[in-house]
C-alpha positions in Angstrom: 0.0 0.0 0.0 2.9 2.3 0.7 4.3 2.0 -2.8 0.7 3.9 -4.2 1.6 6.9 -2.1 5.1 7.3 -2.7 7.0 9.1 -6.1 4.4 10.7 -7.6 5.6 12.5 -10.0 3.9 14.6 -13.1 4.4 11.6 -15.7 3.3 9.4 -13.1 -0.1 11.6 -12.9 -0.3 12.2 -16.4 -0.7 8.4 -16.8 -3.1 7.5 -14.9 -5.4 11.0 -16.2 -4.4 9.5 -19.6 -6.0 5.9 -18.3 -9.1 7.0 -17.1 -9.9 9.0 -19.9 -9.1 5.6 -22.4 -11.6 4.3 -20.0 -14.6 6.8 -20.0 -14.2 7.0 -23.3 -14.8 3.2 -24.3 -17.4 3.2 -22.4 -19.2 5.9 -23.6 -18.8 4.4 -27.7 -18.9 1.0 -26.3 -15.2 0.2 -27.1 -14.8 -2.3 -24.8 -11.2 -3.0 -26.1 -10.3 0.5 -25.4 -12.0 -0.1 -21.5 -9.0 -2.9 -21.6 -6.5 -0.9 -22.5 -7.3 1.8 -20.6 -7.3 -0.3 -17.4 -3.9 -1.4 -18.4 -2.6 2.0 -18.7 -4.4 3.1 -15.2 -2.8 0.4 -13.3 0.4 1.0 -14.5 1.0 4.3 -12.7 -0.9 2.6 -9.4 1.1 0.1 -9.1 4.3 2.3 -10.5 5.2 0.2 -13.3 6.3 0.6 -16.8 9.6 1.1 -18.7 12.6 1.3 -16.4 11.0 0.7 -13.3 12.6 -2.1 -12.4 16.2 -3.6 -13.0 17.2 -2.2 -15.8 19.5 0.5 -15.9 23.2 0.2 -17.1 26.1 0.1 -15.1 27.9 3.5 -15.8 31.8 3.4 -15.9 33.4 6.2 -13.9 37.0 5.4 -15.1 38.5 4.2 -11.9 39.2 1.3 -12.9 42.7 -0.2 -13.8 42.3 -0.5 -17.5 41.7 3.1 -18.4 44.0 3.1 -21.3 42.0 3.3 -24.6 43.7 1.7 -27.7 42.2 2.8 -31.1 43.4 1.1 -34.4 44.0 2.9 -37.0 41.4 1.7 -40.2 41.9 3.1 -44.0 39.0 1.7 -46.6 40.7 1.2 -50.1 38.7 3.0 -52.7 38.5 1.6 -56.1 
């Protein structure tokens, strides 16, 4: 339950506005794929999921490490 109350953010709000809306609309023209949809998209930001939520961010080099010595090689194209 905590996890609904914390990080809200202006995307986050956007999304769910953006949900309901889906929502009331497919219900009003009796789209009831677009009701689907539209739940989707409205539990997303509830339950705070969605791209890059969870584990997927890169690991950033800082160039600390030992090996911080670049080598480039040199590469001519022939032309005909």
């Amino acid at each position: 339950m905590e996890n609904f109350f914390r990080n809200w953010n202006f995307m986050r709000l956007l999304r769910l506005a953006m949900g309901i809306f889906i929502v009331v609309q497919g219900i009003l023209y009796n789209q009831w794929f677009f009701v689907v949809i539209g739940a989707v998209f409205s539990l997303m930001p509830l339950f705070n999921v969605g791209c890059c939520t969870t584990n997927c961010a890169t690991n950033r080099y800082d160039g600390k490490g030992k090996d911080d010595e670049v080598i480039f090689e040199e590469i001519k194209v022939k032309k005909d």
